[in-house]
C-alpha positions in Angstrom: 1.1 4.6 28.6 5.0 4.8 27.3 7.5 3.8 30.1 10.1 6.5 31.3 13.5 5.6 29.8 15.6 3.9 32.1 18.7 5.7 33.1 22.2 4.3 32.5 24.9 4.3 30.1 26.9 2.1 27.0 29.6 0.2 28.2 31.2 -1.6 24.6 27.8 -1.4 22.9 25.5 -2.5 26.0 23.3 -0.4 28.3 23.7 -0.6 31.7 21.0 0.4 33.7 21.8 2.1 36.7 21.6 0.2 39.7 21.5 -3.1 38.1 24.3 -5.7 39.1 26.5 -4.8 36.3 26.3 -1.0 36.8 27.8 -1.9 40.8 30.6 -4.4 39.6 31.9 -1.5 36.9 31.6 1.2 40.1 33.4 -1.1 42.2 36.2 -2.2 39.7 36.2 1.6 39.4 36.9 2.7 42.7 39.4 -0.3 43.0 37.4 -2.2 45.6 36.2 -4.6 43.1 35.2 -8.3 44.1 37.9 -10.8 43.6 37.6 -13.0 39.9 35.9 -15.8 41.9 33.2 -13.9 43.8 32.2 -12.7 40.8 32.2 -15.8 38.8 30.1 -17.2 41.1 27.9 -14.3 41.7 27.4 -14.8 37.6 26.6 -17.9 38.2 23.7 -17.5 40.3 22.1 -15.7 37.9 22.7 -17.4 35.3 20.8 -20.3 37.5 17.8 -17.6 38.5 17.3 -16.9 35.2 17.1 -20.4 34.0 14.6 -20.8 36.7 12.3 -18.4 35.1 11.8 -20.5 33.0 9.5 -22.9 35.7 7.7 -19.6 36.5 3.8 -19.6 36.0 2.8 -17.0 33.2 0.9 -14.6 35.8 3.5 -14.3 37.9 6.2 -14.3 35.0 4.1 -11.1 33.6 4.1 -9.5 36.8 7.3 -9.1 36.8 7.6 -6.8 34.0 11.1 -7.8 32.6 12.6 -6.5 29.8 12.1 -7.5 26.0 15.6 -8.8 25.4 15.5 -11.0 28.9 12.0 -12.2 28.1 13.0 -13.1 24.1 16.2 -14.7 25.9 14.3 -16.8 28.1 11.9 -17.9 25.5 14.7 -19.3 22.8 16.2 -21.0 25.8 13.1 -23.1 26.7 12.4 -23.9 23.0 16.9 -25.2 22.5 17.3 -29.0 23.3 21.1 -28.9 22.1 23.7 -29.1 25.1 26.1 -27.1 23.4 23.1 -24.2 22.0 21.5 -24.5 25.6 24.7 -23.8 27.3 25.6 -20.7 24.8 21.9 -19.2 25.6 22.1 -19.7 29.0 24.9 -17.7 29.2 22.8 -15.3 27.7 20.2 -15.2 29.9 22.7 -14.8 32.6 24.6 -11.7 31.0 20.6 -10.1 30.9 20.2 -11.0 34.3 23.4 -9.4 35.5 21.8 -6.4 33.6 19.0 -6.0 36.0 18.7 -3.9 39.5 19.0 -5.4 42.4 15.0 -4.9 43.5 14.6 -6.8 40.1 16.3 -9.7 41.3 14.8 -9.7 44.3 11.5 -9.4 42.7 12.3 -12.7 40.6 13.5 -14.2 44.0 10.5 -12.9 45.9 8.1 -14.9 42.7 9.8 -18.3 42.6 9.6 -18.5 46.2 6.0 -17.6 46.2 5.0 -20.0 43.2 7.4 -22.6 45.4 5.3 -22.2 48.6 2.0 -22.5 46.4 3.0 -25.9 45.2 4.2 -26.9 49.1 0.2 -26.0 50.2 -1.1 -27.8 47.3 1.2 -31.2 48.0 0.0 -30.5 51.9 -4.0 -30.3 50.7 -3.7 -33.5 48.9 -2.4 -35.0 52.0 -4.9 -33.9 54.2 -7.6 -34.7 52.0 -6.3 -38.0 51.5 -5.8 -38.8 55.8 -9.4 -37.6 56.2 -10.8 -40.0 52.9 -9.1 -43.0 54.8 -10.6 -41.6 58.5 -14.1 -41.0 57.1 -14.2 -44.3 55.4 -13.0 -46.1 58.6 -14.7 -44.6 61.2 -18.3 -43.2 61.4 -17.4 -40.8 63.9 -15.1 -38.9 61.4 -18.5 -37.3 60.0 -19.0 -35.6 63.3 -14.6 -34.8 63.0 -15.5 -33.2 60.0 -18.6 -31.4 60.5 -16.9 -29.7 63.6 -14.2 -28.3 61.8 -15.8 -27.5 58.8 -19.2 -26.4 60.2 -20.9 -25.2 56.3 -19.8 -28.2 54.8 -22.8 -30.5 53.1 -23.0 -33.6 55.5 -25.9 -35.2 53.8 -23.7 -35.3 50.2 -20.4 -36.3 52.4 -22.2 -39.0 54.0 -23.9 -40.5 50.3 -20.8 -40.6 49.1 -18.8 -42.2 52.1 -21.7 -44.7 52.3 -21.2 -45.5 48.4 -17.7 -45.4 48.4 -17.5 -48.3 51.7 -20.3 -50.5 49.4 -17.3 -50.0 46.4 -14.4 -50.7 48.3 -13.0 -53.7 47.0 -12.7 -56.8 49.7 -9.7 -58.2 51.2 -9.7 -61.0 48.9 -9.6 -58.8 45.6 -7.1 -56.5 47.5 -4.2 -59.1 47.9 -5.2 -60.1 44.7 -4.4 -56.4 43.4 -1.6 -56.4 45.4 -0.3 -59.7 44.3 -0.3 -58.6 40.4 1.5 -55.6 41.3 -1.6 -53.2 41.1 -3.7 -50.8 42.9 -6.9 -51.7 44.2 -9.9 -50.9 41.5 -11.8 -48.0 43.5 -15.8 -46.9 42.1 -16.4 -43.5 41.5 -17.9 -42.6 44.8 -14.2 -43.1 46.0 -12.7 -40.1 43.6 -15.5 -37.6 44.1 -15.2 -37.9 47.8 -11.8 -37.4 47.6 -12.7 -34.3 45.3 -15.0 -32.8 47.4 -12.6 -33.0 50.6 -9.7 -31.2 48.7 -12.5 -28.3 47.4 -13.5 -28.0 50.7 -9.8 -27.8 52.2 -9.0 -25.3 49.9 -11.9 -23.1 50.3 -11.3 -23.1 54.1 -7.4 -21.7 53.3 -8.7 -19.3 50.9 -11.4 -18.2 53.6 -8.6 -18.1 56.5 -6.5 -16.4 54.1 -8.5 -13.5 53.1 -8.4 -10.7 54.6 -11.2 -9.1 57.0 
C-alpha cells in the first residue's frame, strides 16, 4: 500500500515537511520571533546527537519507527565511516535529516531509545537478582523454601539437583585463595552455570507474566 505524500514545500532544493523542526524555525524566522543564533545551534545539536544515537537502536524498534529513506541511508553510511573528519561531515548530515522531521517523529525516536534503555536496566537488574539468589541458595538450605514461596510453579526437584551439584563443585577454601592469589576466578562445574541459568529464565518469565496484561 503506497504512502500519502507528505505535505510541505522546497526551501533552496530541500523539502520541508510540514511540521518538522525546520518547517517551525523558517515560520518563526518568518514572523520575526525567531530563536536567537545560539538556541538554535544548540537545538541542532541535539539532534545531531539523537540521530547519532540511532545508531545503538535495536533493528525492531529501529523499523518501527518508519523513518525516511534519506535518514535511514544517512544513518547507515555513518555507522560504516571510521574517519574523524568523514564521520564528523556525516553526522552533520544526519543532523540536517533530523532537523527535517516532525516533532511526534522526534519524540517517537525519544520515546524508542528510552524504551530499549529501560530494557537493558531490567536485564542488568535480572542478572543481579539471579546472581544474590545463586549465592543465597548455595548458602543456606532454607533459600529453597524462599524460592518456592515466591515462585510457587517453579521445578524444586531440578533447583535442588543442581544446588546439591553445584555445593559438591564448589571449589574449597584452599583452591579459592589459591585462585585469588594468581589473580583468577574460582573454577566453578557446570552445575554452577545452569543454576544460574535456570534462575535468570525463571526471573524473566515471572516479569513477563506480571507484565502481561489480564
Amino acid at each position: 500500500m503506497s504512502r500519502k505524500p507528505r505535505k510541505g514545500y522546497f526551501v533552496r532544493g530541500h523539502f520541508v515537511a510540514e511540521g518538522s523542526e525546520l518547517d517551525e524555525e523558517l515560520k518563526r524566522e518568518q514572523r520575526g520571533e525567531g530563536p536567537s543564533k545560539t538556541e538554535l545551534k544548540a537545538h541542532s545539536a541535539e539532534l545531531q546527537a539523537l540521530g547519532e544515537q540511532l545508531l545503538t537502536l535495536r533493528a525492531g524498534l529501529l523499523e518501527l519507527l518508519a523513518l525516511p529513506a534519506r535518514l535511514t541511508d544517512a544513518l547507515r553510511e555513518l555507522g560504516r565511516i571510521t574517519n574523524f573528519e568523514g564521520r564528523r561531515r556525516q553526522n552533520q548530515l544526519v543532523g540536517k535529516l533530523m532537523r527535517q522531521l516532525d516533532a511526534a517523529q522526534i519524540d517517537a525516536i525519544r520515546a524508542a531509545l528510552e524504551q530499549q534503555q529501560s530494557g537493558s536496566v531490567r536485564d542488568t537488574q535480572r542478572l543481579h537478582a539471579a546472581e544474590r539468589w545463586r549465592e543465597r541458595l548455595l548458602a543456606e538450605d532454607a533459600a529453597v523454601s524462599d524460592w518456592a514461596t515466591e515462585f510457587p510453579g517453579a521445578d524444586l526437584q531440578q533447583l535442588r539437583a543442581l544446588v546439591r551439584q553445584a555445593r559438591k563443585d564448589t571449589p574449597g577454601a584452599d583452591a579459592a585463595r589459591q585462585a585469588q592469589a594468581d589473580g583468577q576466578a574460582p573454577r566453578h562445574g557446570r552445575a554452577y552455570r545452569e543454576l544460574f541459568q535456570l534462575l535468570r529464565e525463571a526471573l524473566e518469565h515471572a516479569e513477563s507474566t506480571t507484565a502481561a496484561p489480564h
